[in-house]
N, C-alpha and C positions, 0 to 999 in steps of 0.2 A: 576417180577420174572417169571409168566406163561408164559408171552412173545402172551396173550390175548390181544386184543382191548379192552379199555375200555370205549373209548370216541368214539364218533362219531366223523367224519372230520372238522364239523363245530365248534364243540366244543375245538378240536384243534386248529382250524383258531381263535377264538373265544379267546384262551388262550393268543396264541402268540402277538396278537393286542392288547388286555388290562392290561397287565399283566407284560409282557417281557419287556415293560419300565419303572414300577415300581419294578423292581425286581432288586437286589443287584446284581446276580449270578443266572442264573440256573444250575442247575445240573442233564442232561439230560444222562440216560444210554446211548447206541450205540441202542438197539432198540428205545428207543422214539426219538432218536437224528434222526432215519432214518425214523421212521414216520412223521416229523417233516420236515425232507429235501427230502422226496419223493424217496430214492436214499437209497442203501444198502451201509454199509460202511464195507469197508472188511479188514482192516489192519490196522496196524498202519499209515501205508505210507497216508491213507485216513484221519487220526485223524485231522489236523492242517485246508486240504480243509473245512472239515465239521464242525471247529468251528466259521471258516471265516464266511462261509454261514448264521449259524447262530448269530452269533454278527448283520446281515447285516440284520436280520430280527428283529432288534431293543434290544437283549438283551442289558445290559449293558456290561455284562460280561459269559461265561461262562466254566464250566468245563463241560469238556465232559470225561468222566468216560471210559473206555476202557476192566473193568473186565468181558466182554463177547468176547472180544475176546479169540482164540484160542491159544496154545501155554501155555509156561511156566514163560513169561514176561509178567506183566500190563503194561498199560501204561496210565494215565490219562496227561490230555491238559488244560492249564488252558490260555484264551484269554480275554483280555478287547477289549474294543471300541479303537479307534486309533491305536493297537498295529499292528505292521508287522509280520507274523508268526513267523520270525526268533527269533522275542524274547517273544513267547508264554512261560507258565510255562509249563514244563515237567516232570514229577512226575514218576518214574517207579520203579517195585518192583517185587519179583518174588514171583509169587501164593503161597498163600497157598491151600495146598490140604483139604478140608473139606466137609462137608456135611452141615454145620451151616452157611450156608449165609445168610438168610433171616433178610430181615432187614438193608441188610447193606447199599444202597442208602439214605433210607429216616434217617436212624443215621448218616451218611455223612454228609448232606445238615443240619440238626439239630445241630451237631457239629460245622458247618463252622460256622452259627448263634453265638453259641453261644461264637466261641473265636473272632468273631466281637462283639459282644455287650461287651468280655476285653477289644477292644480295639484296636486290631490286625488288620494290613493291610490286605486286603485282600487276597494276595498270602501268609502272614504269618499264617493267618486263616486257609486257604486250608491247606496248608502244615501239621499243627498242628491236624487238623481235620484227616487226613489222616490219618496221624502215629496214631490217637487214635482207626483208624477201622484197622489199619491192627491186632495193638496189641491186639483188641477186639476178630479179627478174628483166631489170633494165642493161645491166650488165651483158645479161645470155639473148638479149631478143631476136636481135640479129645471125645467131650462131646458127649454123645446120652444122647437125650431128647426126648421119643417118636420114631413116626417115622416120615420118610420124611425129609423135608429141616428142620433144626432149627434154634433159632436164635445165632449171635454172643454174644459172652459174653460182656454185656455191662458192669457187675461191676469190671470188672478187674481193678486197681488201680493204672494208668499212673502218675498222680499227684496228690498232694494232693487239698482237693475241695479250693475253691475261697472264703475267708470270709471277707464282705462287712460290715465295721464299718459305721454308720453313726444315 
């Protein structure tokens, strides 16, 4: 969210080698996406290049998040291994205006988790995850909590919770 460094370069190289091919999905904003490929990524037109690149650096899979771009459209990318860009997933939405964002990456990626552990294909997951941060996001827009960034309203109630007999 600072848009600070927080790792050292090695510790990045360090990531992407151990990690990136254990990993289901990563879900790398547009700044870590470009610390990541050395390279600024300025638009949309740049999204599909820069997830190629990184699939190619061994993820499995990833979404590459778009909500720093500029403008009044999202646009997130969602690429596996073997796929041709042409049929990346493409996810777009138009912004909400708010101050409560904080938060919203790592409840993304937590969300994606956990409607894979339902069950859900992975582009089903994404999908699902999403619509849960937008509506979290539209939910809290209007909140003031403090000052500064706050976060999105995570208990807003999209579905009802998941109950596991066993």
């Amino acid at each position: 969210t600072s848009g600070d460094r927080l790792i050292v370069p090695e510790t990045a190289q360090a990531l992407v080698r151990e990690l990136f091919p254990l990993a289901t999905v990563i879900t790398p904003n547009l700044d870590e996406a470009a610390l990541l490929l050395g390279r600024s990524i300025d638009g949309i037109a740049a999204l599909d290049a820069a997830v190629a690149d990184m699939l190619a650096m061994g993820a499995p899979a990833v979404l590459l998040k778009g909500g720093h771009l500029s403008g009044d459209l999202v646009m997130d990318v969602l690429g596996r291994q073997g796929q041709q860009a042409s049929d990346y997933l493409r996810l777009q939405s138009q912004r909400i205006v708010t101050h409560n964002g904080h938060g919203t990456g790592c409840t993304l990626s937590s969300a994606i988790a956990s409607f894979l552990a339902q069950g859900l294909a992975l582009e089903a997951a994404v999908t699902e995850a999403r619509r849960y941060i937008l509506g979290a996001i539209e939910a809290g827009a209007e909140v003031y909590t403090g000052q500064g960034h706050g976060p999105l309203n995570h208990g807003y109630a999209p579905r009802a919770q998941l109950i596991v007999e066993g």
